[in-house]
N, C-alpha and C positions, 0 to 999 in steps of 0.2 A: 717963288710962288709955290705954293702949297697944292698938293694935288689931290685933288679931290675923285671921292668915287660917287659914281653913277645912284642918284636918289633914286626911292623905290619910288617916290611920287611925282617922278618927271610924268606931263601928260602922256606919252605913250607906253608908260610904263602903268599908268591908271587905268587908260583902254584899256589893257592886257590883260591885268586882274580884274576888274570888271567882265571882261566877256567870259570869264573860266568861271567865274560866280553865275552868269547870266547860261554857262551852257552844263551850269551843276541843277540848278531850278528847271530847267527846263525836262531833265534826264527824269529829276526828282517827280515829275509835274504828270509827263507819260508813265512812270511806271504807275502812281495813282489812278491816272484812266486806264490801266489793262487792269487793273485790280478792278475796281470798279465797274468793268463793262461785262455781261453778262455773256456767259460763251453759246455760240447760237451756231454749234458743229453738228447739231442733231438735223440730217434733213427729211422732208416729210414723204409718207411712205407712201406709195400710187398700190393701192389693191391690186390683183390680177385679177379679170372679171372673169368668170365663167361664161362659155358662149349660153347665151341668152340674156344677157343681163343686162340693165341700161344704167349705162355709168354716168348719166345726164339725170340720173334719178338720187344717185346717191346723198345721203342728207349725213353731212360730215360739216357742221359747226367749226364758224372759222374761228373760234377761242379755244376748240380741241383739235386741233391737226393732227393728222396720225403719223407716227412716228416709230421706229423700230421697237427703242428706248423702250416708249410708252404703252406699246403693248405685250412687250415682253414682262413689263412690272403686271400689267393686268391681268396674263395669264396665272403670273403665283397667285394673283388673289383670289380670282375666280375659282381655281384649282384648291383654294388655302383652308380647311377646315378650322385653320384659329380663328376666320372671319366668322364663327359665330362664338356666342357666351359662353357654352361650354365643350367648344371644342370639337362639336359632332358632326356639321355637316359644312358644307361650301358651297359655292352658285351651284356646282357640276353636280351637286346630289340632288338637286329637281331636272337638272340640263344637262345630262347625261351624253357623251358626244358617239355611241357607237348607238346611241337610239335617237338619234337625228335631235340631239338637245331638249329630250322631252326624256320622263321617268317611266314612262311605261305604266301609269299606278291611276285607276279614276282620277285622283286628288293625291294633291305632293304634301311629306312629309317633313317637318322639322323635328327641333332640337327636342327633348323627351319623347321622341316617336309620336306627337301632336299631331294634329291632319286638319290640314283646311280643308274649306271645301271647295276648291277649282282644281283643275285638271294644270298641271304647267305648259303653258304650248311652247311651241319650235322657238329658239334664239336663233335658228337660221334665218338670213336674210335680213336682219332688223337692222343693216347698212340703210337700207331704203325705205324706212319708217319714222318716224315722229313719235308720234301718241304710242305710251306700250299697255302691257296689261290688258284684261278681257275687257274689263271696263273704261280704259284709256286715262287712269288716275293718272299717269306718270305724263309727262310732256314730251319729257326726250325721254333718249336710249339711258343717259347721263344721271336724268332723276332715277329710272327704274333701274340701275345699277346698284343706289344703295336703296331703295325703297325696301326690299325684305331684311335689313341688316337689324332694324329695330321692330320686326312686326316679333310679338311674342311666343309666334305660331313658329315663325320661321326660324330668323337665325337668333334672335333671343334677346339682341344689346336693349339694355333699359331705355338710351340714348345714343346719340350720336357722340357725343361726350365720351362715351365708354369705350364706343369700339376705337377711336380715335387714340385714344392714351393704349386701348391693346397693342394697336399700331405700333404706337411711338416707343412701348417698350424691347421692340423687336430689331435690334441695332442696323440688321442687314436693310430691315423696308426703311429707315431712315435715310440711309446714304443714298437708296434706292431713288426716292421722294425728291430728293433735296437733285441730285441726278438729272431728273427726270423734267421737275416741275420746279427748280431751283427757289423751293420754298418748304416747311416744315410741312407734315403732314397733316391733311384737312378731310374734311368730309367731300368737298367742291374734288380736291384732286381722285380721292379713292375713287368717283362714279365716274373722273375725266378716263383714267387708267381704265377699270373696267371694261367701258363703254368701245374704246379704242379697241379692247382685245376681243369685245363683241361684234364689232363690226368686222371681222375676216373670216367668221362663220356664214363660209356662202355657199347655196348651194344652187347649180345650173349643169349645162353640159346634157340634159336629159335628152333621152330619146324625142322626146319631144320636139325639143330646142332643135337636136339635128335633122328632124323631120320639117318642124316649118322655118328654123330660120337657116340650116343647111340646107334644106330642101332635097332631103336624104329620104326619097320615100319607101326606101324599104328597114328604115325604123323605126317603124312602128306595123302591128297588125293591122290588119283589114276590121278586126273588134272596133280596136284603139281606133282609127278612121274614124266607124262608124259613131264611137263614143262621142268624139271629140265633134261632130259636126251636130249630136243632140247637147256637148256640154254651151253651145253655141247658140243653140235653137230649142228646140220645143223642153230639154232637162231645163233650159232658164238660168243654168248655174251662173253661165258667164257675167250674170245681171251685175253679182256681188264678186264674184270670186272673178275680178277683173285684171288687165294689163298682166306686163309680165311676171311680173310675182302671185299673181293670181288670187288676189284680196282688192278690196276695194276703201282698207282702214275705214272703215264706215262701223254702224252699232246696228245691229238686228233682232227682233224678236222671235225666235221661231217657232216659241211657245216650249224649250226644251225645262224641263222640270216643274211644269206648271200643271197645278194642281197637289202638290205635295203640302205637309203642312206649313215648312218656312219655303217660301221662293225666294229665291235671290232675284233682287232686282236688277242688279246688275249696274248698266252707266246710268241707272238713277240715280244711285248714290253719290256721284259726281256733279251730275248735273241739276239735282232736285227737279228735273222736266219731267214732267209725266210723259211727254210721248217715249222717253226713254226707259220706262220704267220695262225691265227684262231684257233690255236691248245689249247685246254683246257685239265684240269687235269679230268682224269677218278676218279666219288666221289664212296664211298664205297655204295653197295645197302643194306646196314644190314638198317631195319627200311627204306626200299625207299617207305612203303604202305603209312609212316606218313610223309613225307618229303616232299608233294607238294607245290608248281607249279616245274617242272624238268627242266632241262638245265642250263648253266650259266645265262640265260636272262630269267628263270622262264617262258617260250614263250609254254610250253606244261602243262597242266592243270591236266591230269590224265595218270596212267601209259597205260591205253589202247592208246592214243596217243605215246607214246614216242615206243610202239613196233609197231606201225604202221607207224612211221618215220623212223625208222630204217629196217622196213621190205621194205619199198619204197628205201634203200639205204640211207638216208639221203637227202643233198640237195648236189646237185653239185656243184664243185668250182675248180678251177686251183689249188687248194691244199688241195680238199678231203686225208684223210688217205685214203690207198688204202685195208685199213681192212676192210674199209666198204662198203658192196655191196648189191644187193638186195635178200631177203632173200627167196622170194615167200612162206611165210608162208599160211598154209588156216585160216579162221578164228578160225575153233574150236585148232588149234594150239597156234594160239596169244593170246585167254582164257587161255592154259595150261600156258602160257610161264608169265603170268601174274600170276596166283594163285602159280606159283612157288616162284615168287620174294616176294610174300606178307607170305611166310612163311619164310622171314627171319626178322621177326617181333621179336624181342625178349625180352630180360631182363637183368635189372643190373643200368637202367639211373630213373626208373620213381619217385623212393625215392627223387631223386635231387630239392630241393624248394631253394627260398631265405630265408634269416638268418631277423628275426624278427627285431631283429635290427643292429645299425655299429655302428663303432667307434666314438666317439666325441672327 
Protein backbone atom coordinates (compact mmCIF):
# COMPACT_ATOMS: atom_id res chain seq x y z
CA UNK A 1 0.00 0.00 0.00
CA UNK A 2 1.15 3.26 -1.11
CA UNK A 3 1.33 5.94 1.42
CA UNK A 4 -0.05 8.78 1.00
CA UNK A 5 0.46 12.30 2.46
CA UNK A 6 -2.08 14.37 4.29
CA UNK A 7 -4.38 16.57 1.37
CA UNK A 8 -4.39 20.24 1.82
CA UNK A 9 -8.29 19.84 1.37
CA UNK A 10 -9.06 17.37 4.01
CA UNK A 11 -12.19 19.21 5.78
CA UNK A 12 -10.22 20.29 8.69
CA UNK A 13 -7.55 21.40 6.92
CA UNK A 14 -10.32 23.84 4.83
CA UNK A 15 -11.63 25.13 8.28
CA UNK A 16 -7.97 26.16 9.02
CA UNK A 17 -7.43 28.09 5.79
CA UNK A 18 -10.48 29.42 5.89
CA UNK A 19 -10.47 31.04 9.35
CA UNK A 20 -6.70 32.63 8.69
CA UNK A 21 -8.53 34.21 5.32
CA UNK A 22 -11.60 35.14 7.67
CA UNK A 23 -9.02 36.54 10.56
CA UNK A 24 -6.81 38.40 7.51
CA UNK A 25 -10.39 40.39 6.45
CA UNK A 26 -11.25 41.04 9.51
CA UNK A 27 -7.66 42.78 10.61
CA UNK A 28 -7.98 44.21 7.04
CA UNK A 29 -11.83 45.51 7.73
CA UNK A 30 -10.67 47.41 11.51
CA UNK A 31 -7.69 49.07 10.19
CA UNK A 32 -10.28 50.79 7.44
CA UNK A 33 -12.58 51.81 10.36
CA UNK A 34 -9.58 53.49 12.53
CA UNK A 35 -8.78 55.15 9.14
CA UNK A 36 -11.85 56.22 8.59
CA UNK A 37 -13.12 57.31 11.99
CA UNK A 38 -12.58 60.72 12.82
CA UNK A 39 -10.15 61.44 16.09
CA UNK A 40 -12.35 63.15 18.62
CA UNK A 41 -9.01 63.76 21.38
CA UNK A 42 -9.73 67.32 21.54
CA UNK A 43 -11.85 67.87 24.85
CA UNK A 44 -14.04 70.89 25.29
CA UNK A 45 -12.68 73.75 27.34
CA UNK A 46 -14.96 75.04 30.62
CA UNK A 47 -13.99 78.91 30.78
CA UNK A 48 -12.90 80.15 34.26
CA UNK A 49 -15.66 82.74 35.17
CA UNK A 50 -14.68 85.69 37.00
CA UNK A 51 -16.64 86.20 40.30
CA UNK A 52 -19.53 87.92 39.14
CA UNK A 53 -20.33 86.20 36.28
CA UNK A 54 -23.21 83.87 35.31
CA UNK A 55 -22.17 80.81 33.56
CA UNK A 56 -25.97 79.88 33.14
CA UNK A 57 -25.94 82.92 30.83
CA UNK A 58 -23.14 81.87 28.61
CA UNK A 59 -24.31 81.68 24.86
CA UNK A 60 -21.66 78.95 23.59
CA UNK A 61 -23.33 77.24 20.28
CA UNK A 62 -23.52 73.59 20.44
CA UNK A 63 -21.93 73.36 16.74
CA UNK A 64 -19.01 75.51 18.21
CA UNK A 65 -17.73 74.03 21.44
CA UNK A 66 -14.83 75.48 22.85
CA UNK A 67 -11.79 73.81 22.61
CA UNK A 68 -7.98 74.50 23.49
CA UNK A 69 -7.13 73.59 19.80
CA UNK A 70 -9.84 76.06 18.65
CA UNK A 71 -8.92 78.85 20.31
CA UNK A 72 -5.46 78.91 20.13
CA UNK A 73 -5.91 78.90 15.98
CA UNK A 74 -8.39 82.03 16.85
CA UNK A 75 -5.98 83.82 18.55
CA UNK A 76 -3.28 83.80 15.49
CA UNK A 77 -6.08 85.13 13.45
CA UNK A 78 -7.46 87.73 15.47
CA UNK A 79 -3.85 88.74 16.26
CA UNK A 80 -2.90 88.19 12.25
CA UNK A 81 -2.56 91.35 10.27
CA UNK A 82 -2.56 89.18 6.94
CA UNK A 83 -6.23 88.85 7.78
CA UNK A 84 -6.70 91.92 6.01
CA UNK A 85 -6.05 92.78 1.77
CA UNK A 86 -3.11 94.53 2.43
CA UNK A 87 -1.62 93.48 5.19
CA UNK A 88 -2.26 96.43 7.61
CA UNK A 89 -4.29 95.84 10.29
CA UNK A 90 -6.06 92.73 12.31
CA UNK A 91 -9.31 92.35 14.86
CA UNK A 92 -6.72 93.70 17.78
CA UNK A 93 -6.11 97.04 15.74
CA UNK A 94 -9.89 98.30 16.64
CA UNK A 95 -9.81 95.61 19.98
CA UNK A 96 -6.90 96.61 21.41
CA UNK A 97 -6.48 94.42 24.68
CA UNK A 98 -4.54 96.82 27.08
CA UNK A 99 -7.48 99.32 26.25
CA UNK A 100 -10.14 96.99 27.43
CA UNK A 101 -10.63 95.67 23.48
CA UNK A 102 -11.73 99.01 22.27
CA UNK A 103 -9.06 101.66 20.06
CA UNK A 104 -9.25 104.58 22.09
CA UNK A 105 -10.04 106.69 18.69
CA UNK A 106 -13.97 108.38 18.24
CA UNK A 107 -14.15 105.93 15.14
CA UNK A 108 -11.90 102.73 14.13
CA UNK A 109 -9.63 102.86 11.44
CA UNK A 110 -8.92 100.35 8.60
CA UNK A 111 -6.77 99.47 5.89
CA UNK A 112 -5.61 102.89 3.87
CA UNK A 113 -6.01 104.68 7.23
CA UNK A 114 -9.98 104.90 6.13
CA UNK A 115 -12.39 105.78 9.21
CA UNK A 116 -15.83 104.65 9.54
CA UNK A 117 -17.94 106.22 11.36
CA UNK A 118 -18.60 104.17 14.88
CA UNK A 119 -16.74 104.03 17.79
CA UNK A 120 -15.50 100.09 18.23
CA UNK A 121 -17.02 98.90 21.62
CA UNK A 122 -15.59 96.48 24.24
CA UNK A 123 -15.18 92.45 22.81
CA UNK A 124 -15.10 91.92 26.52
CA UNK A 125 -17.90 89.86 27.71
CA UNK A 126 -19.60 88.96 24.31
CA UNK A 127 -19.29 85.13 25.86
CA UNK A 128 -22.82 86.33 26.94
CA UNK A 129 -24.42 87.91 23.95
CA UNK A 130 -26.05 86.94 20.77
CA UNK A 131 -26.84 89.96 18.48
CA UNK A 132 -23.16 91.98 17.97
CA UNK A 133 -22.45 95.23 16.46
CA UNK A 134 -24.17 98.92 17.61
CA UNK A 135 -26.85 98.02 15.22
CA UNK A 136 -27.03 94.17 16.05
CA UNK A 137 -26.48 93.25 12.06
CA UNK A 138 -24.49 90.30 13.09
CA UNK A 139 -26.59 87.38 14.87
CA UNK A 140 -23.94 85.67 16.74
CA UNK A 141 -20.40 86.40 17.99
CA UNK A 142 -19.54 83.71 14.81
CA UNK A 143 -21.28 86.12 12.04
CA UNK A 144 -19.56 89.24 13.57
CA UNK A 145 -16.10 87.47 13.64
CA UNK A 146 -15.78 87.79 9.90
CA UNK A 147 -18.38 90.53 9.28
CA UNK A 148 -15.27 93.30 8.88
CA UNK A 149 -13.12 90.95 6.75
CA UNK A 150 -14.91 92.10 3.51
CA UNK A 151 -16.18 95.64 4.77
CA UNK A 152 -13.92 97.99 2.31
CA UNK A 153 -13.50 100.38 5.25
CA UNK A 154 -12.05 97.67 7.42
CA UNK A 155 -10.04 94.94 6.54
CA UNK A 156 -10.48 95.29 2.76
CA UNK A 157 -11.13 91.47 1.15
CA UNK A 158 -13.14 92.01 -2.10
CA UNK A 159 -14.96 88.68 -0.83
CA UNK A 160 -15.04 85.90 1.13
CA UNK A 161 -13.33 84.07 -1.73
CA UNK A 162 -10.25 86.04 -1.28
CA UNK A 163 -9.48 86.09 2.14
CA UNK A 164 -10.20 82.21 2.06
CA UNK A 165 -7.62 81.31 -0.63
CA UNK A 166 -5.17 84.16 1.58
CA UNK A 167 -5.77 81.57 4.02
CA UNK A 168 -5.11 78.50 2.18
CA UNK A 169 -2.00 79.92 0.92
CA UNK A 170 -0.55 79.93 4.38
CA UNK A 171 0.76 76.15 4.75
CA UNK A 172 0.85 76.49 8.69
CA UNK A 173 -3.27 77.73 8.90
CA UNK A 174 -3.93 74.76 6.85
CA UNK A 175 -2.66 72.03 8.93
CA UNK A 176 -4.01 74.29 11.51
CA UNK A 177 -7.74 74.14 9.92
CA UNK A 178 -7.69 70.67 9.04
CA UNK A 179 -6.38 70.01 13.08
CA UNK A 180 -8.87 71.81 14.40
CA UNK A 181 -12.02 71.49 12.26
CA UNK A 182 -10.82 68.36 10.24
CA UNK A 183 -12.04 70.04 7.19
CA UNK A 184 -10.24 72.44 4.48
CA UNK A 185 -10.40 76.05 5.31
CA UNK A 186 -13.87 78.02 5.06
CA UNK A 187 -15.29 81.01 5.85
CA UNK A 188 -17.92 79.01 8.47
CA UNK A 189 -14.60 77.73 10.31
CA UNK A 190 -12.43 81.19 10.40
CA UNK A 191 -15.67 82.97 12.44
CA UNK A 192 -16.03 79.31 14.45
CA UNK A 193 -12.03 79.82 15.58
CA UNK A 194 -12.47 83.56 16.07
CA UNK A 195 -15.50 83.48 17.80
CA UNK A 196 -14.22 80.69 20.39
CA UNK A 197 -11.10 82.92 21.06
CA UNK A 198 -13.59 85.82 21.57
CA UNK A 199 -15.21 84.35 24.07
CA UNK A 200 -12.32 84.14 26.89
CA UNK A 201 -12.25 87.86 26.84
CA UNK A 202 -13.90 88.39 30.33
CA UNK A 203 -14.01 90.56 32.36
CA UNK A 204 -15.48 90.57 36.43
CA UNK A 205 -13.79 90.15 39.70
CA UNK A 206 -14.79 94.10 40.21
CA UNK A 207 -14.85 95.97 43.16
CA UNK A 208 -18.16 95.80 42.72
CA UNK A 209 -18.72 92.15 42.31
CA UNK A 210 -16.79 91.86 45.70
CA UNK A 211 -18.95 94.40 47.28
CA UNK A 212 -22.28 92.89 46.31
CA UNK A 213 -21.74 89.39 45.52
CA UNK A 214 -18.77 89.11 48.15
CA UNK A 215 -20.36 91.16 50.19
CA UNK A 216 -17.11 92.96 50.94
CA UNK A 217 -18.27 96.28 52.12
CA UNK A 218 -15.31 98.01 52.35
CA UNK A 219 -14.94 97.75 48.42
CA UNK A 220 -16.07 100.21 47.42
CA UNK A 221 -16.51 103.94 48.64
CA UNK A 222 -19.12 105.62 50.43
CA UNK A 223 -19.32 107.76 46.65
CA UNK A 224 -19.50 104.29 44.86
CA UNK A 225 -22.49 103.37 47.53
CA UNK A 226 -24.09 106.43 47.00
CA UNK A 227 -23.70 106.16 43.14
CA UNK A 228 -24.66 102.80 42.95
CA UNK A 229 -28.11 103.08 44.96
CA UNK A 230 -29.01 106.41 42.33
CA UNK A 231 -27.58 103.88 39.33
CA UNK A 232 -30.64 101.85 40.62
CA UNK A 233 -33.07 104.54 41.30
CA UNK A 234 -33.74 107.99 40.48
CA UNK A 235 -30.00 108.16 37.62
CA UNK A 236 -32.62 105.35 35.95
CA UNK A 237 -29.45 103.89 34.41
CA UNK A 238 -30.28 100.37 35.58
CA UNK A 239 -33.63 100.57 33.28
CA UNK A 240 -30.94 99.60 30.25
CA UNK A 241 -27.81 99.02 31.40
CA UNK A 242 -29.22 95.71 33.29
CA UNK A 243 -28.26 92.26 35.08
CA UNK A 244 -24.89 91.37 35.50
CA UNK A 245 -23.08 92.43 32.61
CA UNK A 246 -24.90 95.53 32.77
CA UNK A 247 -26.66 96.02 29.24
CA UNK A 248 -29.83 94.97 28.37
CA UNK A 249 -28.90 93.92 24.39
CA UNK A 250 -31.80 96.02 23.58
CA UNK A 251 -31.62 99.30 20.77
CA UNK A 252 -32.06 102.84 22.06
CA UNK A 253 -32.35 106.20 20.88
CA UNK A 254 -30.88 108.85 22.87
CA UNK A 255 -30.83 111.29 20.33
CA UNK A 256 -26.73 111.02 20.23
CA UNK A 257 -25.75 112.79 16.81
CA UNK A 258 -28.90 114.17 15.98
CA UNK A 259 -29.17 116.92 14.25
CA UNK A 260 -25.92 116.82 12.27
CA UNK A 261 -26.22 116.69 8.44
CA UNK A 262 -25.98 112.69 7.96
CA UNK A 263 -27.52 110.81 11.13
CA UNK A 264 -27.01 107.42 11.30
CA UNK A 265 -29.79 105.67 11.76
CA UNK A 266 -28.48 103.09 13.15
CA UNK A 267 -30.66 99.29 13.78
CA UNK A 268 -32.80 100.94 11.21
CA UNK A 269 -30.90 99.93 8.67
CA UNK A 270 -31.40 96.35 9.83
CA UNK A 271 -34.64 96.29 10.62
CA UNK A 272 -36.33 98.97 8.03
CA UNK A 273 -38.71 99.69 11.38
CA UNK A 274 -39.14 103.06 12.01
CA UNK A 275 -39.42 102.79 15.73
CA UNK A 276 -35.63 101.89 15.22
CA UNK A 277 -34.64 104.40 13.35
CA UNK A 278 -31.41 105.89 15.66
CA UNK A 279 -31.79 103.10 17.93
CA UNK A 280 -28.28 101.61 19.15
CA UNK A 281 -27.48 98.60 21.10
CA UNK A 282 -27.05 99.34 25.08
CA UNK A 283 -22.90 98.18 25.47
CA UNK A 284 -22.00 96.37 28.75
CA UNK A 285 -20.43 99.17 31.35
CA UNK A 286 -18.04 96.39 32.98
CA UNK A 287 -14.42 98.30 32.37
CA UNK A 288 -16.58 101.51 30.79
CA UNK A 289 -13.51 103.69 33.11
CA UNK A 290 -11.05 102.07 30.28
CA UNK A 291 -13.30 102.26 27.25
CA UNK A 292 -13.14 105.84 26.06
CA UNK A 293 -14.32 107.99 23.76
CA UNK A 294 -18.49 106.72 24.61
CA UNK A 295 -21.24 106.46 22.41
CA UNK A 296 -21.51 104.74 18.92
CA UNK A 297 -19.84 108.13 17.36
CA UNK A 298 -17.07 108.10 20.18
CA UNK A 299 -18.75 112.10 20.23
CA UNK A 300 -18.35 112.06 24.46
CA UNK A 301 -14.73 112.02 25.70
CA UNK A 302 -15.07 111.22 29.52
CA UNK A 303 -17.73 109.58 31.61
CA UNK A 304 -18.37 112.93 33.40
CA UNK A 305 -19.94 114.03 30.00
CA UNK A 306 -21.95 110.97 29.14
CA UNK A 307 -23.91 111.37 32.88
CA UNK A 308 -24.27 114.95 32.03
CA UNK A 309 -25.94 114.09 28.61
CA UNK A 310 -28.02 111.94 30.09
CA UNK A 311 -28.86 113.94 33.10
CA UNK A 312 -30.00 116.78 30.39
CA UNK A 313 -32.27 113.96 28.93
CA UNK A 314 -30.26 113.34 26.04
CA UNK A 315 -30.95 115.15 22.68
CA UNK A 316 -34.25 115.26 21.35
CA UNK A 317 -35.67 113.79 18.33
CA UNK A 318 -39.20 112.43 16.89
CA UNK A 319 -37.78 109.03 18.03
CA UNK A 320 -36.20 109.62 21.55
CA UNK A 321 -36.74 106.33 23.59
CA UNK A 322 -39.10 107.51 26.02
CA UNK A 323 -36.80 105.91 28.81
CA UNK A 324 -34.94 108.65 28.65
CA UNK A 325 -35.74 111.85 30.48
CA UNK A 326 -34.15 114.44 32.38
CA UNK A 327 -32.71 113.37 35.38
CA UNK A 328 -32.02 116.74 37.46
CA UNK A 329 -29.16 115.17 39.19
CA UNK A 330 -27.01 117.71 41.52
CA UNK A 331 -23.40 117.65 40.82
CA UNK A 332 -22.22 116.02 43.99
CA UNK A 333 -24.66 113.22 42.66
CA UNK A 334 -23.04 112.82 39.06
CA UNK A 335 -19.58 112.40 40.94
CA UNK A 336 -21.27 109.48 42.98
CA UNK A 337 -22.86 108.09 39.89
CA UNK A 338 -19.66 108.17 38.23
CA UNK A 339 -17.22 106.62 40.91
CA UNK A 340 -19.90 103.92 40.82
CA UNK A 341 -19.52 102.89 37.16
CA UNK A 342 -15.47 103.13 37.51
CA UNK A 343 -15.76 100.19 40.24
CA UNK A 344 -16.72 97.88 37.66
CA UNK A 345 -13.18 97.85 36.73
CA UNK A 346 -12.20 94.40 37.06
CA UNK A 347 -10.37 91.22 36.08
CA UNK A 348 -9.86 88.22 34.01
CA UNK A 349 -8.72 90.15 30.21
CA UNK A 350 -5.32 91.87 31.07
CA UNK A 351 -3.09 88.46 30.65
CA UNK A 352 -4.53 88.74 26.91
CA UNK A 353 -1.12 89.65 24.55
CA UNK A 354 -0.52 88.65 20.84
CA UNK A 355 1.20 85.14 20.16
CA UNK A 356 5.03 85.99 19.23
CA UNK A 357 4.69 84.40 16.41
CA UNK A 358 1.97 82.60 13.35
CA UNK A 359 1.74 80.39 11.24
CA UNK A 360 4.02 80.08 8.05
Amino acid sequence: MKNHKPSLFTPENKMLHISKWDAIIFLLFLVILFLNTPITSAKEMQLNLPLGLDASSLKIPADNPMTEEKVALGRFLFFDKRLSRDNSISCATCHIPVLAFTDGQPVSTGIKRQQGGRSAPTALNRAFTTTQFWDGRAPTLEAQSVGPLTNPIEHGFLDNNEMVAKLNSIEGYKKQFKAVFDTPISLESVGKAIAAYQRTFLSGNSAFDRFETGKDQKAISDSAKRGLKLFRGKARCGICHSGFNFADENFHNLGVGWGHEAVDVGRYNVTQKQKDIGGFKTPTLREIEHTAPYMHDGSLNTLEEVVAFYNNGGVKNPFLSPLVLPLNLSEVEQKDLVAFMKTLSGKGWQQIKAPDTFPQ
